[in-house]
N, C-alpha and C positions, 0 to 999 in steps of 0.2 A: 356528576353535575359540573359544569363548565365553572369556572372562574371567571370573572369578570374584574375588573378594574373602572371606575369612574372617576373620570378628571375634567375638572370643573373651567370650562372654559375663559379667559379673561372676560370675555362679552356677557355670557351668564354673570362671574360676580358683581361688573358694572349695571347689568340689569338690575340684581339685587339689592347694590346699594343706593342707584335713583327709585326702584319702588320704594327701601327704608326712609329717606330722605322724603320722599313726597306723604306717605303713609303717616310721617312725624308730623306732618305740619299740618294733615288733615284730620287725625284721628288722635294722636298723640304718639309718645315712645313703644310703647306697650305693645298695643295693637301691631305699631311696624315691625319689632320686635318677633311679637306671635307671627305674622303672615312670613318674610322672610326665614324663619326657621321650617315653618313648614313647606316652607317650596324646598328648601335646600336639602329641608328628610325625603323629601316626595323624589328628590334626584338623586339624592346618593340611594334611594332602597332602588332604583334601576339596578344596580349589582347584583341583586336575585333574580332580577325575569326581564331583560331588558324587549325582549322581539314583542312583548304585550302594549307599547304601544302602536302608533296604526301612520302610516305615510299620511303627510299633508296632502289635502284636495287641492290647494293652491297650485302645489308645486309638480304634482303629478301629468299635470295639464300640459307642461313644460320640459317631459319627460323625466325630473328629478325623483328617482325614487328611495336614495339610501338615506334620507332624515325622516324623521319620525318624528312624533311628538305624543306628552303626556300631557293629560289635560287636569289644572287644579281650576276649576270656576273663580274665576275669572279668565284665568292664566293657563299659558299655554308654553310648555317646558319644552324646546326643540332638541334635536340628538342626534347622534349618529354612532352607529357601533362598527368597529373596525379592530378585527381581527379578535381582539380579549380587551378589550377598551372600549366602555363607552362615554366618550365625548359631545357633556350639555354644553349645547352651542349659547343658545338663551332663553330666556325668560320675559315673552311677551303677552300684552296685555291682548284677550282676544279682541278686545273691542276697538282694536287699532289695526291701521291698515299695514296687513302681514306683508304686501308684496311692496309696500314703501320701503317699511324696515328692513327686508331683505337684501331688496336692492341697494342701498344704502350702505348695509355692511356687507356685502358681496359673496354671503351664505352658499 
């Protein structure tokens, strides 16, 4: 069985810490707390099966096919695997416009 390494990209922690931050003020600590830990277990278990999530439709369209993504509902976990690495790009909300954010950070 293959080894894998996951390394947690600046963009993902940043994502992380504006959902905890926005999750604080709407639902309390707690909750942002809960959601935050579990996107970040949902990322790092990538390190046993990373190829089981599936290319973005968006991006496919535009030829892009070496990011993937995991999907936590709402939330949509981006990645890329290279070589014995895999690097979460971020952690976006799907109900937001993916090809804004993209563009934006230059994914």
């Amino acid at each position: 069985m293959k080894s894998w390494q996951v390394i947690l990209a600046p963009d993902f922690l940043a994502d992380l810490f504006e959902l905890y931050q926005f999750v604080t003020l709407k639902d309390g600590q707690q909750k942002a707390k809960q959601l935050v830990t579990k996107l970040e277990k949902a990322a790092r278990s990538l390190k046993d099966f990373p190829e089981r999530g599936h290319r973005l439709p968006e991006l496919a369209t535009m030829g892009i096919q070496d990011i993937l993504e995991m999907v936590i509902p709402p939330y949509r976990i981006l990645y890329k695997i290279q070589s014995t690495n895999v690097h979460i790009l971020a952690c976006i909300d799907s109900r937001r416009d993916l090809d804004q954010i993209l563009i934006r950070r230059s994914l």
